[in-house]
C-alpha positions as CSV (number, residue, x, y, z in Angstrom):
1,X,13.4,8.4,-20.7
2,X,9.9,6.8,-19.7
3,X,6.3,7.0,-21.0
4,X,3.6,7.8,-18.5
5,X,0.2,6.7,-19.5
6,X,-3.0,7.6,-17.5
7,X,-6.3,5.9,-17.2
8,X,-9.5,7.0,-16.3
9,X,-11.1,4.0,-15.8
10,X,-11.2,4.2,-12.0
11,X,-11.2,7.1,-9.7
12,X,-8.8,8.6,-8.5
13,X,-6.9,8.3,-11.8
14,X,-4.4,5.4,-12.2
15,X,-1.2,5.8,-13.6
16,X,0.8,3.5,-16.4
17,X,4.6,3.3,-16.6
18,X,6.8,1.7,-19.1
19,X,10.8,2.3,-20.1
20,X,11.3,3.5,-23.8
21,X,13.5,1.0,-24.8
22,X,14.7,-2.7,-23.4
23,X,17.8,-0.1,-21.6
24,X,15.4,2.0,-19.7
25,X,13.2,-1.1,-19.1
26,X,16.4,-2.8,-17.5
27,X,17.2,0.4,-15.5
28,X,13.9,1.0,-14.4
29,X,13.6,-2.4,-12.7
30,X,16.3,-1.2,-10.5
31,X,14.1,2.2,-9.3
32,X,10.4,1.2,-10.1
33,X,8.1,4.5,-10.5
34,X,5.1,5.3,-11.4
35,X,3.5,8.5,-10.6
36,X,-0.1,9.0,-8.5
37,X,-1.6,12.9,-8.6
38,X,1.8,13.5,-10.1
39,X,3.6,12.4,-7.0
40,X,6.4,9.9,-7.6
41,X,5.3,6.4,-5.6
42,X,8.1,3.9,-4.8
43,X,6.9,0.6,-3.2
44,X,7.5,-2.9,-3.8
45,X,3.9,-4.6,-3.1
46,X,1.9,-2.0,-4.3
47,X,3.2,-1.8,-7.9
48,X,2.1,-4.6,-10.4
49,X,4.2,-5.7,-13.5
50,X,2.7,-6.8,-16.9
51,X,4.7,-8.1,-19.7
52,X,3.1,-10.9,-22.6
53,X,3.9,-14.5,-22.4
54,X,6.6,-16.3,-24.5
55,X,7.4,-13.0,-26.7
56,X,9.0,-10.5,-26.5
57,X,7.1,-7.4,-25.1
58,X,7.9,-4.2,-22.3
59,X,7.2,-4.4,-18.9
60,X,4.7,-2.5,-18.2
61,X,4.4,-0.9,-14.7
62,X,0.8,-0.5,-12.7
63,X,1.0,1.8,-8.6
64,X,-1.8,0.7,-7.4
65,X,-4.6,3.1,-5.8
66,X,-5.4,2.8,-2.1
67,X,-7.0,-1.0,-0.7
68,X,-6.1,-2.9,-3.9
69,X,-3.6,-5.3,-4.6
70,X,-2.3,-7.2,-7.8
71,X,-4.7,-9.9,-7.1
72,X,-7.9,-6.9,-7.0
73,X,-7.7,-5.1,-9.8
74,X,-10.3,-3.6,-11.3
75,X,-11.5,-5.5,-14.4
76,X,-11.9,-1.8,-16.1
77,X,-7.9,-0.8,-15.8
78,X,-6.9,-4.3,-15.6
79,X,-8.1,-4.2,-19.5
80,X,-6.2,-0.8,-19.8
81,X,-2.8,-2.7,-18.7
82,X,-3.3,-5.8,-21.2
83,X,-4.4,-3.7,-24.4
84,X,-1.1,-1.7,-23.4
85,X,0.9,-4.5,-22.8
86,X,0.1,-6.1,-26.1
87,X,0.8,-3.1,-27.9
88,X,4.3,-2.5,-26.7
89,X,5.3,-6.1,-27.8
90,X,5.9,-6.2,-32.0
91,X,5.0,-9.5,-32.0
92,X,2.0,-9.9,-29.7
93,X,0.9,-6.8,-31.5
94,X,0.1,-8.6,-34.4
95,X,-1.6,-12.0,-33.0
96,X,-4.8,-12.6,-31.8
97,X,-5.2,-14.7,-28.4
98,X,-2.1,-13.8,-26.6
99,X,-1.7,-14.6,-23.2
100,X,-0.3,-11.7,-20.9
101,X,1.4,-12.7,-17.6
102,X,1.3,-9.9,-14.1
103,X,2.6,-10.3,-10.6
104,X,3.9,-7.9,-8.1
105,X,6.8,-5.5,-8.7
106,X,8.7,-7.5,-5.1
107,X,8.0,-10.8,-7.6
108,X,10.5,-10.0,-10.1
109,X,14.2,-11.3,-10.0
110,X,16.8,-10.2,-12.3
111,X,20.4,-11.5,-12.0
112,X,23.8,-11.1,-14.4
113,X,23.1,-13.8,-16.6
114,X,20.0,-12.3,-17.8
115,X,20.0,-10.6,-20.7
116,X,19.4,-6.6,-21.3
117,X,15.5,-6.4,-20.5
118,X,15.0,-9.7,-19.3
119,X,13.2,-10.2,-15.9
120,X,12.1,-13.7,-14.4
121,X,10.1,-14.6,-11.1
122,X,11.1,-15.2,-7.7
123,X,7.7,-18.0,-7.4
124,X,5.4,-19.1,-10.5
125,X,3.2,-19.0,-7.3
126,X,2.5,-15.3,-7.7
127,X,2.1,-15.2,-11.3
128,X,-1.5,-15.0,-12.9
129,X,-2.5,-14.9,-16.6
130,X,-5.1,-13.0,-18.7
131,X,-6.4,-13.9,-22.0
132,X,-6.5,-11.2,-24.7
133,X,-8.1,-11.9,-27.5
134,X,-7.9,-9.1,-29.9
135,X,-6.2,-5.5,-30.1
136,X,-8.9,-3.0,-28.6
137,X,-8.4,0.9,-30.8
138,X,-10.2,2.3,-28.6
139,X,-8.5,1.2,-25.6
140,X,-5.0,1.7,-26.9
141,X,-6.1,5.0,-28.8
142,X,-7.8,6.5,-25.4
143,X,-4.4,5.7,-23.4
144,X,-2.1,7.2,-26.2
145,X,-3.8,10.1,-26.2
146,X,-2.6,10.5,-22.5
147,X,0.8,9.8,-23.1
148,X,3.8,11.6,-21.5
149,X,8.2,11.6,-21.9
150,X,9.5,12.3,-18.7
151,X,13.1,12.4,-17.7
152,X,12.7,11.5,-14.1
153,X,15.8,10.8,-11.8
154,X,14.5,7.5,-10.2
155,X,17.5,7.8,-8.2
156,X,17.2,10.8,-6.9
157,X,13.1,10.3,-7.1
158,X,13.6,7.0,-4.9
159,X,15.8,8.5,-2.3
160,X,13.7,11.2,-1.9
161,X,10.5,8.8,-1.6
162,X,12.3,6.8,1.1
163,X,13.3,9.8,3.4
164,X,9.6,10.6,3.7
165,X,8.4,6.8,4.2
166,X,10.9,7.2,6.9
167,X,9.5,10.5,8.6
168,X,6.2,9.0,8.1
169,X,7.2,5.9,10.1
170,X,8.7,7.8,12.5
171,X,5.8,9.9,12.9
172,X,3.3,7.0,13.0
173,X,5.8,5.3,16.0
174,X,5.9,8.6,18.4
175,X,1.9,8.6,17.7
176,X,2.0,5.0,18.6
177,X,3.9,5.9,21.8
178,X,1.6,8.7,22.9
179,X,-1.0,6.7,22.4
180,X,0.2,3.8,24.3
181,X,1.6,6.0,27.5
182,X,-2.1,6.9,27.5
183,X,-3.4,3.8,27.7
184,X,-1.4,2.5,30.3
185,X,-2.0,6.2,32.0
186,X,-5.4,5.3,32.1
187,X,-5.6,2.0,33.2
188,X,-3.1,3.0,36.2
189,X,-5.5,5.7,37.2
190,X,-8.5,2.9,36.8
191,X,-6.6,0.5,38.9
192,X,-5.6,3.2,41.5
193,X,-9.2,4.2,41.9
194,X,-10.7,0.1,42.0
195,X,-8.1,-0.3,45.3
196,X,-9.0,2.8,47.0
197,X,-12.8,2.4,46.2
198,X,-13.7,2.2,49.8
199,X,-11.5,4.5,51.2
200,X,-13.6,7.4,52.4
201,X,-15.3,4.3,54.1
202,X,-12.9,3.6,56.8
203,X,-11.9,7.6,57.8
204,X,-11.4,8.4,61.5
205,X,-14.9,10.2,61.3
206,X,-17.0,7.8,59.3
207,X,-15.5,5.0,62.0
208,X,-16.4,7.1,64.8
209,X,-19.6,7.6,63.7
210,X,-20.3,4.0,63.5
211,X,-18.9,3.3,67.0
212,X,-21.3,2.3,69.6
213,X,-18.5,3.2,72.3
214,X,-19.3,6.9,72.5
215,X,-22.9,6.7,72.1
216,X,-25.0,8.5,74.6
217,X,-26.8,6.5,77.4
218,X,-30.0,5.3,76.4
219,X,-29.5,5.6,72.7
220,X,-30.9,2.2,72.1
221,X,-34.5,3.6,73.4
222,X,-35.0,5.2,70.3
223,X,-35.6,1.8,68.6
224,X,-38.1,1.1,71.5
């Protein structure tokens, strides 16, 4: 099972994902979700991860709208994600001046020696920090009231997401295609009509017509 959370801090609406226990956390990393307009989004870049420094805390799982990226979000939902992230940990919960670490969703490693829940980073490089000094109510209260159990099959949910990234791709390559035939359609045509620019120039007639060698006798007196 996983909670959904929405916030309504940017528009369209962004959505909030977290695992209900360290379990679900652990399998969720395998089939990362989060749902936009209630459609299920899979994608590696476009999802960022939250999760506090040095304690114990969940991951908590940001799809990013349309143009932005885990270095652009919006200061607004960016709050949302801390004040949830800090809430979900028992520890941080209770402190003042925690630290909360994000990076993308393709940043995070896991491997067998890690234990139940436990994430690390593929490069420190991609990992930023945000202070948060207190526990916002308000914040944590709006959020919670938007709160959702769902029983998703990521599985499922992922493979499904995949097949129509790939009929989307495969759409976007015949357009591509079509597109570039024309092109080069065009430019033929161009180039055919550039060589044979001065064509109707040379015809039997128009040459004829230049011709002094079947002039009439006396033609030149008409420039006299």
């Amino acid at each position: 099972m996983v909670y959904y959370f929405t916030s309504n801090t940017v528009s369209p609406s962004a959505f909030i994902y977290v695992g209900k226990d360290k379990v679900e956390r652990c399998v969720s990393f395998l089939y990362v979700y989060v749902y936009v307009d209630g459609t299920p989004i899979h994608c590696e870049m476009d999802i960022a991860t939250f999760h506090v420094d040095k304690l114990s805390s969940a991951h908590i799982y940001l799809r990013l709208g349309e143009g932005e990226t885990w270095e652009n979000i919006p200061r607004e939902l960016m709050e949302d994600c801390a004040q949830l992230t800090k809430a979900n940990s028992i520890e941080g919960n209770k402190k003042d001046n925690i630290t909360i670490v994000y990076t993308p969703w393709s940043n995070l490693q896991k491997d067998g020696s890690m234990a139940v829940g436990q994430v690390g980073f593929k490069s420190q490089k991609m990992v930023k920090r945000i202070l948060v000094e207190k526990r916002e109510n308000t914040i944590v209260n709006r959020l919670n009231k938007t709160k959702e159990e769902k029983f998703p099959d990521l599985r499922l949910e992922k493979e499904n997401r995949l097949r129509e990234l790939r009929r989307r791709d495969q759409a976007a390559q015949q357009q591509r295609k079509k597109e570039e035939a024309r092109i080069a359609k065009e430019r033929k045509e161009k180039a055919w009509q550039k060589d044979h620019a001065y064509d109707d120039l040379f015809t039997d007639d128009n040459l004829a017509q230049s011709s002094n060698q079947d002039r009439e006798e006396g033609w030149l007196d008409d420039f006299m």
